[in-house]
C-alpha positions in Angstrom: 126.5 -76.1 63.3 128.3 -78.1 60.3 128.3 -81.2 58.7 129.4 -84.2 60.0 130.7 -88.0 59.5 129.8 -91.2 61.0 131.8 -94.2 59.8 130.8 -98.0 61.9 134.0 -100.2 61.8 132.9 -104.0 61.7 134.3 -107.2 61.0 133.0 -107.5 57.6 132.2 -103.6 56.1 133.3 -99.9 56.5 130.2 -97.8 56.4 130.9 -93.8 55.6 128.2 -92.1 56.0 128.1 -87.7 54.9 125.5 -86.3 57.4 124.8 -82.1 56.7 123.9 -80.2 59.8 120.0 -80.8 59.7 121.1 -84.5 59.7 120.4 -85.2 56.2 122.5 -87.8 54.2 124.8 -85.9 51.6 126.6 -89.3 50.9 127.2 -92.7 52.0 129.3 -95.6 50.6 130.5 -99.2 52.0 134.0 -100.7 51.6 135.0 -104.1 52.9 137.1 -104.0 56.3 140.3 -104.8 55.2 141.9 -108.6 56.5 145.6 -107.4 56.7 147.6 -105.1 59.1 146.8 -102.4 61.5 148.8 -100.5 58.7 146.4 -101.2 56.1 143.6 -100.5 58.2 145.1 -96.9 59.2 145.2 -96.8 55.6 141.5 -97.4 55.0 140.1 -95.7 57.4 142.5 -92.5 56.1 141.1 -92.8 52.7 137.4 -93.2 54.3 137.9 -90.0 55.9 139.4 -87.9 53.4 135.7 -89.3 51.2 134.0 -87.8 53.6 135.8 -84.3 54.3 135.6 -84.4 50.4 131.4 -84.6 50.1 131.2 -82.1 53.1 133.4 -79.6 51.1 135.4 -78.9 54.3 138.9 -79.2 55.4 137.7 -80.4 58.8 134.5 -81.7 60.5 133.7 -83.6 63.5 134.3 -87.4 62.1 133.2 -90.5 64.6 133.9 -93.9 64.4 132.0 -96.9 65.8 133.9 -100.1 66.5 133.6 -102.8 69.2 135.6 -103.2 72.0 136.1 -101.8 75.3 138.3 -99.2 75.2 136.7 -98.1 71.7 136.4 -94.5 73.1 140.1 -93.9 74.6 142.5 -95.9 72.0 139.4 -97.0 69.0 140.4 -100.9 70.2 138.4 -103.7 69.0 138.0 -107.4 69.2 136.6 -108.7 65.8 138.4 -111.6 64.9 139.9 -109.8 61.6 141.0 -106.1 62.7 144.1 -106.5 63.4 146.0 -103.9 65.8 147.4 -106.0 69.4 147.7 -102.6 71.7 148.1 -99.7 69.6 146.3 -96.9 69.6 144.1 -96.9 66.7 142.2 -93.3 67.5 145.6 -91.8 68.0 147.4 -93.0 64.9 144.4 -92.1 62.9 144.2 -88.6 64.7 147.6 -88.0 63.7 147.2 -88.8 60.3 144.6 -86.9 59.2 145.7 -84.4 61.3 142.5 -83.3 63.3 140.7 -85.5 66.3 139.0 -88.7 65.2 136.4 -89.5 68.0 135.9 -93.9 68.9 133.2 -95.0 70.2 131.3 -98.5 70.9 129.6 -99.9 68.3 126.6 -100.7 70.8 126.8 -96.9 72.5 126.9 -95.7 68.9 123.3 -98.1 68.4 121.9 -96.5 71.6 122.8 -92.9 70.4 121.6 -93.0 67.4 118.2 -94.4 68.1 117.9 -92.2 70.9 118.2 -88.8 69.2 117.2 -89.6 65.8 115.3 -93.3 66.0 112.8 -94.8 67.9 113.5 -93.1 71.4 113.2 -90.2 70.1 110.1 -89.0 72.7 112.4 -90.3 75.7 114.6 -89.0 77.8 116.1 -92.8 79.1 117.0 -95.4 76.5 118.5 -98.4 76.7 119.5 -99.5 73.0 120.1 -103.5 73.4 121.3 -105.7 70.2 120.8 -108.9 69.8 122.6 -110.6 66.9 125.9 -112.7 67.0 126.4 -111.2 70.5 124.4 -109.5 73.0 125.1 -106.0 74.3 123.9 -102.2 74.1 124.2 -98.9 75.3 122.2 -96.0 77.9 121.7 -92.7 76.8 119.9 -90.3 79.7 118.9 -86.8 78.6 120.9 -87.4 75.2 124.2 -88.1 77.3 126.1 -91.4 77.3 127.5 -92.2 80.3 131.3 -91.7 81.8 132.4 -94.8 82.4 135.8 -97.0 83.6 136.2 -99.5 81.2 133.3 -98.6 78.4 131.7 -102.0 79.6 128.5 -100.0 80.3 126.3 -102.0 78.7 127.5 -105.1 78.5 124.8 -107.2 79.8 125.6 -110.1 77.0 127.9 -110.9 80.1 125.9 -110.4 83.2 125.1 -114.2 84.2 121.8 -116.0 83.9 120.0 -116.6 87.0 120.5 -120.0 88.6 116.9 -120.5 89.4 116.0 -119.1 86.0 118.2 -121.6 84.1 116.6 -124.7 86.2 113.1 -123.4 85.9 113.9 -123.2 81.9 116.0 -126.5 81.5 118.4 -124.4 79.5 121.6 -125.7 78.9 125.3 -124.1 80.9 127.3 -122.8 78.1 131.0 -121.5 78.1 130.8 -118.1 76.7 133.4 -116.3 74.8 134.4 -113.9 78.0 135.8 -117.4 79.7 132.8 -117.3 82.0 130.0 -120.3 82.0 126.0 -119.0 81.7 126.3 -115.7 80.3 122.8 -114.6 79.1 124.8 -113.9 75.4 125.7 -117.4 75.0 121.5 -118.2 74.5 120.1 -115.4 73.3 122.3 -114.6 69.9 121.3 -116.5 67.6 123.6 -119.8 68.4 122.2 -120.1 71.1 118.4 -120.1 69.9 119.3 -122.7 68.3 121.5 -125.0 71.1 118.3 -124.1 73.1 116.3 -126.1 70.5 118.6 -128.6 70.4 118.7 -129.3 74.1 115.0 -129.5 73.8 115.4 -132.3 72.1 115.2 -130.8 68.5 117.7 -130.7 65.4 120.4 -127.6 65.8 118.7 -125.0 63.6 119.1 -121.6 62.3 116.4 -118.6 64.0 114.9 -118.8 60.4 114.2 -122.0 60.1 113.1 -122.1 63.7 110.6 -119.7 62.5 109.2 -121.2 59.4 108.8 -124.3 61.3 106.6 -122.4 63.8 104.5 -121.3 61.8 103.7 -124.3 60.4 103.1 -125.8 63.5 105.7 -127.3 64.9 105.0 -127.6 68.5 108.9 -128.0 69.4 110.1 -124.6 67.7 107.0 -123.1 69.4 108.6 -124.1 72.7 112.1 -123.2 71.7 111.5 -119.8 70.9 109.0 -119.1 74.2 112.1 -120.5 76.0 114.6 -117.6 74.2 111.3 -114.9 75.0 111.5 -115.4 78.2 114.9 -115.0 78.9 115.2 -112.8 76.8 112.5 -111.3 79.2 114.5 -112.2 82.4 117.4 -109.8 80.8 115.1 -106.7 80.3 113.9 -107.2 84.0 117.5 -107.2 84.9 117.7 -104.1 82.8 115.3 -102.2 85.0 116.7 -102.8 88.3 120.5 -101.8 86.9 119.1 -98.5 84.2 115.2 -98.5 84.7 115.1 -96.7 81.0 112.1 -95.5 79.9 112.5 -97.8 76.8 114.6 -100.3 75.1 115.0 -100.8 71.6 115.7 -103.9 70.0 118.7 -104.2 67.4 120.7 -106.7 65.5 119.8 -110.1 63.2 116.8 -111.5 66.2 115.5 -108.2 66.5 113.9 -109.4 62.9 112.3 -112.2 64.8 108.2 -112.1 63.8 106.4 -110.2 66.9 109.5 -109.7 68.8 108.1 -107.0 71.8 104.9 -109.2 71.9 106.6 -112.2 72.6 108.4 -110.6 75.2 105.7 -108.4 76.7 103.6 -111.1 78.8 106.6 -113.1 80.3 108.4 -109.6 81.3 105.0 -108.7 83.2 105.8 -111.7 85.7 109.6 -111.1 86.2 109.4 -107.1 87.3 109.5 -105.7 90.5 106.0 -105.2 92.7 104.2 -101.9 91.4 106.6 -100.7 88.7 105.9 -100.0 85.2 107.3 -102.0 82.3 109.9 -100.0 79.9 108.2 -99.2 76.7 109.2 -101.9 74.0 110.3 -100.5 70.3 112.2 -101.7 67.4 114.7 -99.7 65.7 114.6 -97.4 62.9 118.1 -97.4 61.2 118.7 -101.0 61.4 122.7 -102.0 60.8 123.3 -97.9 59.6 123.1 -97.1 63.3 126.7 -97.6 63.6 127.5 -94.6 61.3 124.6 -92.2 62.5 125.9 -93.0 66.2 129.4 -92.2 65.7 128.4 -88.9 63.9 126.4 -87.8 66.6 129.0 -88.7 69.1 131.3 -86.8 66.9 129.4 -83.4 66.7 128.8 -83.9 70.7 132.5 -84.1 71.5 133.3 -81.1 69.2 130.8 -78.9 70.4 132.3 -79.5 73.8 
């Protein structure tokens, strides 16, 4: 066993994260993701690299990175709006660079991994790790494993499509989501679409926050508003055990934060699950936005031990 290095690309920050072989942080440091070229991202993620081989004392180590995108594990592609790259091979290039294997990975795989074998699945062997920020998607781990699959779209659930019946039911609005298709259950439950659910209710377009504070207070309207996002939020983890049946799913991202989250979801979800089958175990995670970094590492140290 050695050390290892987990960095999580995003649209905003680099986090490099040192991990020694017991998995305790030896050091840990964030850079602003760079706005220019794929050549001065290369150049970045070089000198994030080198960082960490230099605070594990070694020449080489198993290093991961977690980035978004589908084909984040084959070419480290990704579709935030500032990395910049068109169709190169971004785990290749790197690979070459530094001259040892970089291992990619989904950001949202790299979430379910890490609070899976280090977080708040740690007593299960099925996890389903699902964020829930400025998009809507996660990751399975079974037995400590993530799956093989085609496209890395495993996952993706953001984009599986809200039930017909479900949307009438709710009087939720049809919005176009970012994938080009119409009633994606992503395009209501990040945290836009909280707030265009308020707003079709008849309220003012506001932010989860305020949503929130007005609750509290009261407001009958934000009360609504956010029962409506439970329970389709709800309707998504019912869908989740008919397609993974996990054992548990762990919330992550910004409306993870949300006051009561698993609570608010817990009665509706009783109503929307198959005859005689037990509800998945509902749990917040432990390493908030470092899960990027602890997921990529353990990826990492997987791939090289194999």
């Amino acid at each position: 066993m050695m050390a290892t290095g987990g960095i999580d690309l995003g649209g905003s920050k680099i986090e490099a994260t040192a991990f020694s072989e017991n998995w305790q942080v030896l050091a840990s440091r964030r850079v602003a993701t760079p706005a220019g070229s794929f050549e001065v991202l290369l150049d970045v993620l070089a000198e994030e690299v080198r960082w960490l081989l230099t605070h594990a004392a070694q020449d080489q180590l198993p290093i991961g990175i977690g980035t978004p995108g589908l084909k984040a594990r084959e070419r480290g592609f990704s579709f935030a709006a500032n990395l910049s790259g068109g169709t190169r091979n971004l785990k290749q290039e790197l690979s070459d660079r530094i001259g040892f294997p970089i291992w990619f990975e989904n950001d949202a795989n790299c979430f379910a991994l890490s609070e899976a074998m280090l977080g708040a699945g740690r007593r299960y062997s099925s996890v389903f790790g699902l964020i829930i920020g400025t998009g809507v998607g996660g990751g399975y781990v079974c037995n400590g494993t993530l799956p093989p699959d085609r496209n890395g779209a495993c996952g993706e659930l953001g984009h599986l499509s809200i039930p017909a019946i479900e949307a009438q039911r709710l009087d939720l609005p049809l919005v176009t989501c970012g994938c080009g298709k119409t009633g994606c259950y992503e395009t209501l439950l990040r945290g836009p679409g909280l707030s265009q659910i308020h707003e079709h209710s008849g309220g003012r377009p506001l932010s989860p926050k305020e949503l929130i504070s007005l609750e509290a207070a009261g407001d009958q309207l934000a009360r609504r508003s956010l029962a409506l996002w439970a329970e389709l939020l709800a309707s998504l983890v019912a869908d989740l055990q008919v397609t993974f049946d996990p054992e548990v799913v762990i919330f992550g991202g910004g409306l993870s934060n949300l006051p009561d989250l698993t609570n608010r979801i817990a009665k509706p979800l009783s109503k929307k699950l198959l005859p005689k089958t037990e509800a998945p175990a509902l749990c917040l995670a432990e390493h908030g936005d470092s899960s990027g970094a602890w997921g990529a590492a353990l990826a990492a140290r997987n791939a090289w031990a194999g």
